[in-house]
N, C-alpha and C positions, 0 to 999 in steps of 0.2 A: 670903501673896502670892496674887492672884488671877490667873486667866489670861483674858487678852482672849478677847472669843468673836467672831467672825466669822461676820456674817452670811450662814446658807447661799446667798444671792441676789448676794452680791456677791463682786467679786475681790479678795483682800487684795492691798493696795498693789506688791508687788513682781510681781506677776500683769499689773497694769495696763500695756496699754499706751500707747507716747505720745500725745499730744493729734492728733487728725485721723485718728487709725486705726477704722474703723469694728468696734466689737465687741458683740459682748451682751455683757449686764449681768446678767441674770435669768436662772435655772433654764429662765425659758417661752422668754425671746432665744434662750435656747442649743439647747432644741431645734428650734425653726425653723427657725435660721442652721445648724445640722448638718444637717437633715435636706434645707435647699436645697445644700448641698453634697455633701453623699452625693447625692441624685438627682441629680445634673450631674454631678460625676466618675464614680460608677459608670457613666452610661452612656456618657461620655467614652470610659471608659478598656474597658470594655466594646467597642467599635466598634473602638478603635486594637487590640486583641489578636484580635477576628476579621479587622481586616485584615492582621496579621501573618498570620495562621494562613495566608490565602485567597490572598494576596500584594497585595494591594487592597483600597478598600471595594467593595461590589457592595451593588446594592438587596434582594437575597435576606440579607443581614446585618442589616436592619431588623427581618426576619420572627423574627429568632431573639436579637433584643436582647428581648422582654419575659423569655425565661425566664432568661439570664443577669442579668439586672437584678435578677430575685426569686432568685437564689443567689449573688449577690455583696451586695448593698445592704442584707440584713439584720447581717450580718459588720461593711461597713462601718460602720454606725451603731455596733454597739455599741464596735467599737474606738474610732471617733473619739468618742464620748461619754464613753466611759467610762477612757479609758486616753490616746490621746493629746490631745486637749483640753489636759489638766493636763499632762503629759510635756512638752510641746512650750510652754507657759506658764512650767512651773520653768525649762527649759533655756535658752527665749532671755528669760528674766529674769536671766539671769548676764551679758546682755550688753549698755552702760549704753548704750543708745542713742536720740537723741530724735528721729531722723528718722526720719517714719512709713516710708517705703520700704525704709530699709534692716530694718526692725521689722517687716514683711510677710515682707521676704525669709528673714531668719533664722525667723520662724516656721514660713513655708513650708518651708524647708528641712529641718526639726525633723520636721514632720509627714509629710513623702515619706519623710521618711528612716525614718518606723515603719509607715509604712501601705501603701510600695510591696515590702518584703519580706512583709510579712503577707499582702497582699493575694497576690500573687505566688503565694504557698506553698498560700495556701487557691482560689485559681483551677486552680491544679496539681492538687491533689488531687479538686477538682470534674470537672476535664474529661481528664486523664491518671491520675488513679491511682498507687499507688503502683508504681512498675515501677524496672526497675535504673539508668535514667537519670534517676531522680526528681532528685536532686542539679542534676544540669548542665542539665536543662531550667527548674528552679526557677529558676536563676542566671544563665540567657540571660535569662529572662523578665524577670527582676528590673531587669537591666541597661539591657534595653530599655525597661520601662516608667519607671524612675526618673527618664532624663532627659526624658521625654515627662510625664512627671505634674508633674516642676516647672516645665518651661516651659508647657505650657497652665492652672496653677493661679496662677502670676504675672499670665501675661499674655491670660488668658478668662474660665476658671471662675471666681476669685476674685474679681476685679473685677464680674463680673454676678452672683455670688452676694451679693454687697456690696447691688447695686444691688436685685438684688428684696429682700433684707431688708430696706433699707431704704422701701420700696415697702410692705412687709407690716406693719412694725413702727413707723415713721417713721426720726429720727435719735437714738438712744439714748444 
């Protein structure tokens, strides 16, 4: 009995999502489409946790988004490449859905749900440390950014990250 082989470049059929959802195809789509999402959320999400921190945005928060960019954004990538990409593909593949919207949604959701504690935990440890309130300040964080990372990855980043790949790649 022989075992199908699946080409490294393609997604096996249960992976696919429905017709009108814009995704890569290729090893080279995926890194592009990740990496125009990691630089858009990163400094998204970047900006939204110094205006937490400062109680506001302020222009002096511009000045100090390259270095948090280059100590969040290398993390990001390898998680989203490498870990939730497929995480977040098996999961809302168990869910038989052919409207592209709600097929966004459940992925999106898939993927804040691994990428906004991760990220969280390793933001904490970047800018607090571990100290005795590591725990509860991890878990404000968390809380606060999750619901802000799904609604501007629905309804911002996603959608224009959509659009420059498609811009960079055509319609795949």
């Amino acid at each position: 009995m022989t075992k199908s082989v699946i080409q490294p470049d393609t997604y096996p059929q249960h992976f696919r999502p429905p017709i009108g959802v814009i995704s890569p195809k290729t090893t080279r789509q995926r890194l592009i489409f990740t990496t125009i999402g990691v630089i858009l959320m990163v400094t998204v999400m970047s900006l939204f946790n110094k205006a937490l921190e400062y109680g506001g945005l302020t222009w002096n928060m511009f000045s100090q988004l390259p270095m948090s960019f280059l100590l969040r954004a290398p993390v990001a990538f390898i998680l989203q490449f490498f870990i939730v990409q497929k995480f977040a593909g098996i999961r809302t593949s168990r869910y038989q859905v052919e409207n592209p919207i709600e097929y966004y949604a459940i992925r999106v959701g898939f993927t804040v749900m691994v990428m906004c504690p991760t990220m969280s935990f390793w933001s904490n440890i970047i800018y607090a440390g571990f100290t005795k309130d590591f725990v509860f300040i991890w878990l404000t964080k968390m809380v606060l950014n999750w619901g802000f990372a799904f609604g501007v990855q629905i309804f911002l980043l996603g959608p224009l990250s959509r659009l420059i790949f498609r811009k960079i790649v055509g319609n795949p």
